[in-house]
VOZA-272020 format. One line per field, with one value per atom (N, C-alpha, C): residue number from 0; residue in three letters; x, z, y. Coordinates in pm, whole numbers, plus 50000, padded with zeros to 5 digits. Example, Ala and Ser with C-alpha at 12.3 -4.5 7.8 and 13.67 -1.06 7.14 Angstrom:
2
badren	(0 | 0 | 0 | 1 | 1 | 1)
vodren	(ALA | ALA | ALA | SER | SER | SER)
px	(51319 | 51230 | 51320 | 51285 | 51367 | 51290)
pz	(50780 | 50780 | 50780 | 50708 | 50714 | 50787)
py	(49431 | 49550 | 49670 | 49775 | 49894 | 50003)
This chain:
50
badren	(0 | 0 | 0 | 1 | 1 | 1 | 2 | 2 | 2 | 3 | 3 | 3 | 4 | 4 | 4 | 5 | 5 | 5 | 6 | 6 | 6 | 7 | 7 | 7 | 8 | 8 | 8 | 9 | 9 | 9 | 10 | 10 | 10 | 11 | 11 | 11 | 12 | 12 | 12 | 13 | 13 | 13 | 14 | 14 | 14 | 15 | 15 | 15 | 16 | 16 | 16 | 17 | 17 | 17 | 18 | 18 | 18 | 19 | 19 | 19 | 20 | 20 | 20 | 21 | 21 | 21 | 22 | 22 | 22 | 23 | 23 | 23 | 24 | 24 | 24 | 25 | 25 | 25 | 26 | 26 | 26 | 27 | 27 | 27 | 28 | 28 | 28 | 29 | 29 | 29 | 30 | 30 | 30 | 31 | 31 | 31 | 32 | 32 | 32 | 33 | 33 | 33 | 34 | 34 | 34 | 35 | 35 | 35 | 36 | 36 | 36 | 37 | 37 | 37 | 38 | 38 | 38 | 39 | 39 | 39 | 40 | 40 | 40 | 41 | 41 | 41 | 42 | 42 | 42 | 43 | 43 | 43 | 44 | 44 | 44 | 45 | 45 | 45 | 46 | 46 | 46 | 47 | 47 | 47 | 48 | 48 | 48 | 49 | 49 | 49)
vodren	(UNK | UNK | UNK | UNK | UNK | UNK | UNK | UNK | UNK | UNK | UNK | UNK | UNK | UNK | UNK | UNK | UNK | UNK | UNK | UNK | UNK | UNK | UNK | UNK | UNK | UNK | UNK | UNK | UNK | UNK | UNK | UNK | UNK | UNK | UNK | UNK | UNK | UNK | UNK | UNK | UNK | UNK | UNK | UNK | UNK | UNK | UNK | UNK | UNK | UNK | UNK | UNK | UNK | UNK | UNK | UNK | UNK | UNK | UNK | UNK | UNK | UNK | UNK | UNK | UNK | UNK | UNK | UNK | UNK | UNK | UNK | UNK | UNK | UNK | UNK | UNK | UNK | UNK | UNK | UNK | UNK | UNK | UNK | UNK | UNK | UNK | UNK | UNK | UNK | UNK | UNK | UNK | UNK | UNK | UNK | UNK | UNK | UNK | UNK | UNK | UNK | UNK | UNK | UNK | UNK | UNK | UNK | UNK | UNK | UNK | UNK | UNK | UNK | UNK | UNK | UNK | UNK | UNK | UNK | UNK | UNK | UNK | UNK | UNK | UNK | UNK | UNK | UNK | UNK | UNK | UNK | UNK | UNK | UNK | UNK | UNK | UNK | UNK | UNK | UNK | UNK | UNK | UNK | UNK | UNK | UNK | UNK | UNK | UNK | UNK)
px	(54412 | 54484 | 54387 | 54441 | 54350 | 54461 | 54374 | 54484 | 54458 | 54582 | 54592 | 54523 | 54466 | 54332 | 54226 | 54159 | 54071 | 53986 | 53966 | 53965 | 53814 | 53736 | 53649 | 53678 | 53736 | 53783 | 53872 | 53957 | 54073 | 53999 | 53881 | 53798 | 53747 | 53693 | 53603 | 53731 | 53857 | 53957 | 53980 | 54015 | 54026 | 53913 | 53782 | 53646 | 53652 | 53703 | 53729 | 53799 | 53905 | 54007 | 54153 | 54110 | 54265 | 54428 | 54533 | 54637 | 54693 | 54731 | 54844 | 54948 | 55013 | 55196 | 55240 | 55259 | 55290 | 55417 | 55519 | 55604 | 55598 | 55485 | 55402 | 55373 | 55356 | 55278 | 55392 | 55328 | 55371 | 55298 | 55379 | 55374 | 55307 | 55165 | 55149 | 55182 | 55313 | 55370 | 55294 | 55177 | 55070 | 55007 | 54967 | 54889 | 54951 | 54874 | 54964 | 55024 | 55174 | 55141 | 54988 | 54995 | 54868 | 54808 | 54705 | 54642 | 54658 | 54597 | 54576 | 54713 | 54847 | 54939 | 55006 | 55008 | 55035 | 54902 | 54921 | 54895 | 54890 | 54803 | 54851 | 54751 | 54865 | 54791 | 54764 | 54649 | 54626 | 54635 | 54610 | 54676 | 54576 | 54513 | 54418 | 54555 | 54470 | 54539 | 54529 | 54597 | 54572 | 54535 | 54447 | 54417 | 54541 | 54518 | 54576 | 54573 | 54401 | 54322 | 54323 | 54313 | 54314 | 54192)
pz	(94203 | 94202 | 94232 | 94219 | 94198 | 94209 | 94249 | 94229 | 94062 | 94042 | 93921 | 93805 | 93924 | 93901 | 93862 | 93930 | 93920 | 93791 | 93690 | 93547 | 93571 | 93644 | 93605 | 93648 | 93784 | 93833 | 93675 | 93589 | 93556 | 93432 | 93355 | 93304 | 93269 | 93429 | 93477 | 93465 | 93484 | 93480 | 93350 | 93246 | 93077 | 93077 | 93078 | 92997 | 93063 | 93183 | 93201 | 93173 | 93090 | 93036 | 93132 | 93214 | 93293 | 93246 | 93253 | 93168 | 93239 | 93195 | 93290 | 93243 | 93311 | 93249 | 93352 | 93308 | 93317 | 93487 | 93441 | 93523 | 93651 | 93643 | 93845 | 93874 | 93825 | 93902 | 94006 | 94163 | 94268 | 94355 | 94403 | 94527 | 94672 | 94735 | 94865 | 94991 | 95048 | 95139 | 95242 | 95304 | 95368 | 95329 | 95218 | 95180 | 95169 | 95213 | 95188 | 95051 | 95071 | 94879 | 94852 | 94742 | 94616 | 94572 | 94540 | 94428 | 94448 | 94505 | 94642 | 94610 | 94639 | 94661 | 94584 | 94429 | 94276 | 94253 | 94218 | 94208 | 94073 | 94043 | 93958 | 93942 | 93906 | 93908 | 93797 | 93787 | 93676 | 93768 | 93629 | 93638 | 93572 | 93643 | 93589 | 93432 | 93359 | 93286 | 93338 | 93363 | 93392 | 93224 | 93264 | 93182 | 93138 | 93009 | 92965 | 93025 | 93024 | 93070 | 93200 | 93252 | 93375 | 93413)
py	(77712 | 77587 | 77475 | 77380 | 77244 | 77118 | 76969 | 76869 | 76868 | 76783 | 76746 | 76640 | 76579 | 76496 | 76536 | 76671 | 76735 | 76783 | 76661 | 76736 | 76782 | 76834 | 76969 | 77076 | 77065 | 77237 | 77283 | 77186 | 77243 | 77281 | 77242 | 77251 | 77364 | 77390 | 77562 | 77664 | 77639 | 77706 | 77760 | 77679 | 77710 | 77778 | 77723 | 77804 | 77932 | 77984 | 78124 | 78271 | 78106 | 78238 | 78235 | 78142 | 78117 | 78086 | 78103 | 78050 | 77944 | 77876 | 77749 | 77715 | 77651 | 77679 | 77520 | 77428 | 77307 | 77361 | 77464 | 77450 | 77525 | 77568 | 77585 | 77491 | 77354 | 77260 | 77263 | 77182 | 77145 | 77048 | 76975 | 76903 | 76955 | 76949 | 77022 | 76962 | 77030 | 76983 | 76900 | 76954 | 76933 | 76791 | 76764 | 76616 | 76522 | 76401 | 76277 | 76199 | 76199 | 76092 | 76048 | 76053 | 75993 | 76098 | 76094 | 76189 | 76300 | 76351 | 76461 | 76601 | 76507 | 76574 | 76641 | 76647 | 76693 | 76820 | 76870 | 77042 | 77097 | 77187 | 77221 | 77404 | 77502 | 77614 | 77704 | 77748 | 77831 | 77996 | 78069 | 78197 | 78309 | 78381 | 78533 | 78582 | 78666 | 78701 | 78892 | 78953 | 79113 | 79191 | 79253 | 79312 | 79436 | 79503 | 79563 | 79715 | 79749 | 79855 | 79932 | 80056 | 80076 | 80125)
């Protein structure tokens, strides 16, 4: 996860192969309004393989 601001973490996230889905983003209870506080999370993909 990352703020939503963050356009290189979210960046390093895609070029890995991460998935993201608009409707995990969240609010962190913890931070103050403004940038900071909007969220947004990417997701490992599990492999198929064991």
């Amino acid at each position: 996860m990352t703020t939503a601001d963050n356009v290189r973490s979210r960046a390093v996230m895609r070029r890995i192969g991460m998935s993201y889905d608009p409707a995990d983003d969240f609010d962190d209870p913890d931070a103050p309004e403004g940038p900071l506080r909007r969220n947004v999370l990417y997701r490992t993909r599990r492999s198929s393989g064991g």
